[in-house]
C-alpha positions as CSV (number, residue, x, y, z in Angstrom):
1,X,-57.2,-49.5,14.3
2,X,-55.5,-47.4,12.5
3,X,-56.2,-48.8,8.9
4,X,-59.5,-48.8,10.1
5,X,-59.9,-45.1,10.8
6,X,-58.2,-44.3,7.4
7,X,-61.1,-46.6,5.8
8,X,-63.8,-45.0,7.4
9,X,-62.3,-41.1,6.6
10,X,-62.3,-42.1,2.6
11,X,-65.6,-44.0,2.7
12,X,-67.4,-40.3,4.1
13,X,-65.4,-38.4,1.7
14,X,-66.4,-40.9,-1.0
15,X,-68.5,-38.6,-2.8
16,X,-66.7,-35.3,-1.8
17,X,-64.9,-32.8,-3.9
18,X,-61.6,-32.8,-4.5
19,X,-58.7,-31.8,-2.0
20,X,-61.0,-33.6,0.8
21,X,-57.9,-36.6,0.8
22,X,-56.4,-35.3,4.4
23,X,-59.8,-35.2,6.1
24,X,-59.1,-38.1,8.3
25,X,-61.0,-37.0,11.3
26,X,-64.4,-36.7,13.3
27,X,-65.8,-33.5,12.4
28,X,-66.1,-34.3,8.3
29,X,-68.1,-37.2,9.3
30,X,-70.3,-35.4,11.0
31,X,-70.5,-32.7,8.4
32,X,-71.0,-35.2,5.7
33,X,-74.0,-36.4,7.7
34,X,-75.6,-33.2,8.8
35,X,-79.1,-32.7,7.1
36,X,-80.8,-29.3,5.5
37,X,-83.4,-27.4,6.9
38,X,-86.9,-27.3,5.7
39,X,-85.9,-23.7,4.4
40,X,-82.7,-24.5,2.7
41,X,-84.6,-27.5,0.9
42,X,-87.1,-25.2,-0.4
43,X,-84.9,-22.1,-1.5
44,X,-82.4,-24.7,-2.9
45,X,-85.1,-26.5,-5.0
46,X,-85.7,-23.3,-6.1
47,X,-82.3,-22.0,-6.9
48,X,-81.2,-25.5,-8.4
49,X,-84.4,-25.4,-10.3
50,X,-83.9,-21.9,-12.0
51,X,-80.3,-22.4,-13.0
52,X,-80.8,-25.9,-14.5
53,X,-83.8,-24.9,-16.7
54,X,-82.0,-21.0,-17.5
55,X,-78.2,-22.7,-17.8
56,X,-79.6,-25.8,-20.1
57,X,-81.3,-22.9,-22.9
58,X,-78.0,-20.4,-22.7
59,X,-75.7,-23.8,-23.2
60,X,-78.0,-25.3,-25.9
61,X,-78.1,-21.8,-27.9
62,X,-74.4,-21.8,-27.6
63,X,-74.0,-24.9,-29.4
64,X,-76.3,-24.2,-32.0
65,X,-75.2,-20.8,-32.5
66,X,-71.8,-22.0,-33.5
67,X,-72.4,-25.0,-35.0
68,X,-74.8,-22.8,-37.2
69,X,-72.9,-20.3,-38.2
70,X,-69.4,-21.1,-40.4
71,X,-67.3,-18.2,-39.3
72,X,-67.9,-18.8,-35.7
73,X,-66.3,-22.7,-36.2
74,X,-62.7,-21.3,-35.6
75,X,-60.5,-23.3,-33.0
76,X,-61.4,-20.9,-30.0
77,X,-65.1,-21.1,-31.0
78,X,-65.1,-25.3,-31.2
79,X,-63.4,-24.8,-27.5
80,X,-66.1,-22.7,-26.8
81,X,-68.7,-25.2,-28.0
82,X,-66.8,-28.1,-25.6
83,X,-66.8,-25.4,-22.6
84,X,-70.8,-25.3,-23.2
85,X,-71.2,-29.1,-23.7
86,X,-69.3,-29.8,-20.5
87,X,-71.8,-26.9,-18.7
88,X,-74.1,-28.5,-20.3
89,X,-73.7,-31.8,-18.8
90,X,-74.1,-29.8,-15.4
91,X,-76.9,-28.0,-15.7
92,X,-78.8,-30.5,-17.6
93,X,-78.0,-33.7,-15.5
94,X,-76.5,-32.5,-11.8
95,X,-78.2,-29.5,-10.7
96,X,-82.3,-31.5,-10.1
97,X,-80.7,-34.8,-8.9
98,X,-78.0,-32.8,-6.6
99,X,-80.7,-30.8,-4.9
100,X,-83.2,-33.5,-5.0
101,X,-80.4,-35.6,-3.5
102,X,-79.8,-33.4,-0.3
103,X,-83.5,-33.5,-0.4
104,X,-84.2,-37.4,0.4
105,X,-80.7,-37.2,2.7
106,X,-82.3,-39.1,5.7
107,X,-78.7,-40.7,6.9
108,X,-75.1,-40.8,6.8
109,X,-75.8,-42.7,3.5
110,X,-76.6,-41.0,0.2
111,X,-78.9,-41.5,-2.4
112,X,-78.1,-42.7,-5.2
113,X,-79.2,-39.3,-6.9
114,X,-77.3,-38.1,-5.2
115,X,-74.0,-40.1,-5.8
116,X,-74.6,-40.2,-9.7
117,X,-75.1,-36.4,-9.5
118,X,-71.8,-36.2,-7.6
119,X,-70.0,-37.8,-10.5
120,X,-71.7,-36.3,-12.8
121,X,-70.4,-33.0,-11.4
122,X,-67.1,-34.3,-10.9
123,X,-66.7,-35.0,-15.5
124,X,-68.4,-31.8,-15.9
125,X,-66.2,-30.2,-13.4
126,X,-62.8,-31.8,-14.8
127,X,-63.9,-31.3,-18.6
128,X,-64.4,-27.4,-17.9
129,X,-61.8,-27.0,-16.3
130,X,-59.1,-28.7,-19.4
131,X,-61.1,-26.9,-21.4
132,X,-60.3,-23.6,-20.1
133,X,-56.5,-24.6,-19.6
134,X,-56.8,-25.6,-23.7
135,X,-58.3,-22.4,-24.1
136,X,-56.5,-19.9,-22.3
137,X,-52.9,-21.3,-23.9
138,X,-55.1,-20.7,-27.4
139,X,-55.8,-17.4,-26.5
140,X,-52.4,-16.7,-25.1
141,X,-50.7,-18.0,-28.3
142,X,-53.0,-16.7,-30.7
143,X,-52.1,-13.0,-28.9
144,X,-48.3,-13.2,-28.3
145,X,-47.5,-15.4,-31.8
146,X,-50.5,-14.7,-34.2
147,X,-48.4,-16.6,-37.1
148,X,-47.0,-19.3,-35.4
149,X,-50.6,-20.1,-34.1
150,X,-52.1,-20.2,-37.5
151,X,-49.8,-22.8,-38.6
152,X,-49.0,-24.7,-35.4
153,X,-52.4,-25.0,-34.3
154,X,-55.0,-27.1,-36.3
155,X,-58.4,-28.4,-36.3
156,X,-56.6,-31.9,-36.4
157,X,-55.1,-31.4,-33.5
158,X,-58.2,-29.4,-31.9
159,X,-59.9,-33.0,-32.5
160,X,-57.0,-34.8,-30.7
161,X,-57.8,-32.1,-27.2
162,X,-61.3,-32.8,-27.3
163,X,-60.9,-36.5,-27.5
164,X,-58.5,-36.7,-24.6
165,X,-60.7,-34.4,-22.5
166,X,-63.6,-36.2,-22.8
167,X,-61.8,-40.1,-21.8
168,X,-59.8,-38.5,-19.5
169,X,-62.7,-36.5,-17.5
170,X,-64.9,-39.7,-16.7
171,X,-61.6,-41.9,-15.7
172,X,-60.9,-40.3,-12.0
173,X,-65.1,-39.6,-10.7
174,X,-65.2,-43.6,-12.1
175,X,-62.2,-44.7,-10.5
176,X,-62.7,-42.4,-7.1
177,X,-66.8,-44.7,-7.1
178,X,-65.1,-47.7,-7.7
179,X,-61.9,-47.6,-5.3
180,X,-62.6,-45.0,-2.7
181,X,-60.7,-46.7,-0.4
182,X,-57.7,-45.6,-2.2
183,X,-55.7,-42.4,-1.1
184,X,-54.0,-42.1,-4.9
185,X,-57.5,-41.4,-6.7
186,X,-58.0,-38.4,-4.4
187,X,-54.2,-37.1,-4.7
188,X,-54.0,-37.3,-8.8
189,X,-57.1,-34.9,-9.2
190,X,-56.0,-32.0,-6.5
191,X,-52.2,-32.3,-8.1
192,X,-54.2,-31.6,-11.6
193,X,-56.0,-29.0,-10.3
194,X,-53.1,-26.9,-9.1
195,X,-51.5,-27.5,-12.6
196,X,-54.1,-26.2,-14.6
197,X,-54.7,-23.4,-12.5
198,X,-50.9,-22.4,-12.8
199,X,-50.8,-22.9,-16.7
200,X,-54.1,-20.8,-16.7
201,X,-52.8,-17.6,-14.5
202,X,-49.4,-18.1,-16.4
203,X,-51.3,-17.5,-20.0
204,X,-53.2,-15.0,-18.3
205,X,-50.4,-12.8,-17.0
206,X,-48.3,-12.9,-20.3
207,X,-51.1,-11.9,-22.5
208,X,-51.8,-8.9,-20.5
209,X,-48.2,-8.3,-20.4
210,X,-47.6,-9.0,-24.3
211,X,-51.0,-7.1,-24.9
212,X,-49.8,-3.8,-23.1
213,X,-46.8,-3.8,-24.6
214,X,-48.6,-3.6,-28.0
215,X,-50.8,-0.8,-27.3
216,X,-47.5,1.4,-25.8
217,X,-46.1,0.6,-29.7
218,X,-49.1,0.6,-31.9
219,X,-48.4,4.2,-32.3
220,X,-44.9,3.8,-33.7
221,X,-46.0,0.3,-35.8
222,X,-47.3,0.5,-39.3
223,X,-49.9,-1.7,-40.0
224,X,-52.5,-2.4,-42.3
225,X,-56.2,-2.5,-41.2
226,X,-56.8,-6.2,-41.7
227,X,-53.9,-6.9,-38.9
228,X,-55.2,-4.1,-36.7
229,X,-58.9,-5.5,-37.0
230,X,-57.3,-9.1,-35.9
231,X,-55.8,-8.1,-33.3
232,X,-58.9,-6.1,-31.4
233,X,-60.5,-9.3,-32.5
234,X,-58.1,-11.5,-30.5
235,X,-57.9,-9.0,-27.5
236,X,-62.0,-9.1,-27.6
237,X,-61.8,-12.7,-27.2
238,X,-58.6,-12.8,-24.6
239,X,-61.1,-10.4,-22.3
240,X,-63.7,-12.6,-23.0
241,X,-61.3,-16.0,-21.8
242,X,-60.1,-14.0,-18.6
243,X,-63.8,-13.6,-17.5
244,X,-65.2,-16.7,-18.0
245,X,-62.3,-17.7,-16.0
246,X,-62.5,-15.5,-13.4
247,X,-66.2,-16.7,-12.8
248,X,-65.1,-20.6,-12.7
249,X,-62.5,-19.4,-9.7
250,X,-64.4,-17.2,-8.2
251,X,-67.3,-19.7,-8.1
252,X,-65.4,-23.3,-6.9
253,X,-62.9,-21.3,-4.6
254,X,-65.3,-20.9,-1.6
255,X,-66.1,-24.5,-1.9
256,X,-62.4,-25.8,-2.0
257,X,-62.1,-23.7,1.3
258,X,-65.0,-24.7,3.1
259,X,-64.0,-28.3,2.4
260,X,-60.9,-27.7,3.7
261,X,-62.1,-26.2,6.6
262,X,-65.0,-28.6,7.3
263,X,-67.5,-25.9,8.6
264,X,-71.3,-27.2,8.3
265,X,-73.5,-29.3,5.5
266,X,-75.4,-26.3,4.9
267,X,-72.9,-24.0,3.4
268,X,-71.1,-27.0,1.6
269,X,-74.6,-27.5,-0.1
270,X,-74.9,-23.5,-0.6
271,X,-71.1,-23.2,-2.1
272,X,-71.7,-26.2,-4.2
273,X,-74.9,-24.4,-5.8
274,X,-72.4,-21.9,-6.4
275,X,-70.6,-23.5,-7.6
276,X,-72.6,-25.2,-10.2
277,X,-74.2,-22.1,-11.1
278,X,-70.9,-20.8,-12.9
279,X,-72.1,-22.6,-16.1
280,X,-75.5,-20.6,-16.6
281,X,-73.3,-17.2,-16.5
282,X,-71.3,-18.0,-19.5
283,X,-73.7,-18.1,-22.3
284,X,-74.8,-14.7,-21.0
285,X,-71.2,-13.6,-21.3
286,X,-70.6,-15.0,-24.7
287,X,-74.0,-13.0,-26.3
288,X,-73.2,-10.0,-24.7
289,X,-69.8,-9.5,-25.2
290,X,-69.8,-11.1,-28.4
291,X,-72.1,-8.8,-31.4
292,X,-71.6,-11.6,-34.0
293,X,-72.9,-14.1,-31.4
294,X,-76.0,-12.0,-31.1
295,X,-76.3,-11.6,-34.8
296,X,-75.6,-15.3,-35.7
297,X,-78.6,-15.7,-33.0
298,X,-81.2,-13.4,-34.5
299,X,-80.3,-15.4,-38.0
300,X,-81.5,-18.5,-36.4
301,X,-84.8,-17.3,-35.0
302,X,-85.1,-15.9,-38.5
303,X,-85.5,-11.8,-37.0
């Protein structure tokens, strides 16, 4: 019996987001059969609507901004690029079928929308999310050890990065569709989340550290204008990093918690579309934060 109960628990979190491996009991198989409201449908079409059609443009004009323009095709922008891709991928193939998904939801079973939008989410979701770990140690070296990074770091090994991120983000949704009977393909993804969050605050902490400490002795330093331009640059671009993954926390953290907590289908569907939404906010960031992003833009529309 008690097998069985364990088999059951993993076959309802199947399709669930990660850190769902403990929730062996009766009310997450109730939530994960609950059903939407006629008014939660409607505002969620809407919603889900809006940010696919808005998120797929920004992404795209990401990618073509930098792919366009020479200058912009350093290592952070190529990370950049991937970032947009793997947002990409979300707004573009998971938002419609997720909503329509929740849509069709008549039982305990889901459509199969539903479940390819799931993993869908799920390579988006861990792509992004090595991304911004890549990224943030980029920024962070490029800050603290500006020399070191132009030698150490290279577009060969950029290439390397993006070619693990890219087997290793389909290889655990896959696996959890295939075997979701199995407690390990829930336990490696939530051990990998922790991790990259870690690496990412740690990066975080010591470039604002390293980058205070610079502006206290920039006074007593003498430098020539092509370092001080450089280093504004890099500082533009840390701020930059530190927002876009702020956002990414700030949008998944309230549904890790409500999965946790196992509350009702309706904000798990609600925090999800938060969730998701994260990738239309960054192109937004990039053009406005960014005045060579703008310009590179203008260039392409010919104005």
């Amino acid at each position: 019996m008690k097998n069985y109960a364990t088999t059951q628990c993993l076959e309802s979190n199947s399709t669930s987001m990660w850190l769902n491996t403990s929730d062996i009991n009766k009310s997450s198989t109730e939530i994960h059969c609950g059903k939407l409201g006629a008014a939660d449908k409607i505002a969620g079409n809407v919603v889900n609507i809006a940010v696919s059609l808005f998120g797929s443009l920004g992404n795209v004009l990401v990618i073509l901004v930098i792919w366009r323009t020479p200058n912009l095709r350093t290592i952070c922008g190529i990370l950049i690029s991937n970032l947009a891709i793997a947002d990409l991928l979300t707004t573009a193939f998971t938002n419609v079928p997720f909503t329509l998904g929740h849509s069709e939801r008549s039982t305990c079973k889901d459509p199969i929308s539903l479940r390819v939008a799931l993993v869908i989410m799920h390579i988006s979701v861990s792509a992004s999310l090595v991304t911004l770990t890549f990224l943030s140690i980029d920024r962070c070296f490029a800050i603290c050890s500006p020399l070191r990074h132009r030698t150490f770091v290279t577009f060969t090994k950029l290439k390397l990065v993006i070619v693990t991120i890219w087997l290793e983000s389909p290889a655990l949704p896959i696996l959890q569709e295939l075997y979701p009977y199995s407690p390990y393909v829930w336990y490696v993804p939530t051990y990998a989340l922790l991790f990259c969050f870690t690496i990412i605050l740690t990066c975080g902490i010591l470039t604002i550290f390293y980058v205070r400490r610079m502006s206290f002795r920039i006074m007593d330093l003498h430098q020539n204008h092509h370092d001080d331009r450089m280093r504004l640059r890099n500082k533009q671009v840390a701020k930059t990093t530190a927002l876009v993954i702020f956002l990414f926390i700030f949008s998944w953290t309230p549904l890790i918690t409500i999965r946790l907590l196992k509350r009702s289908v309706v904000l798990d569907y609600w925090f999800v579309t938060l969730a998701l939404s994260s990738s239309v906010a960054n192109p937004f960031i990039y053009f406005y934060r960014h005045r060579n992003y703008r310009q590179a833009l203008k260039r392409i529309f010919g104005r």
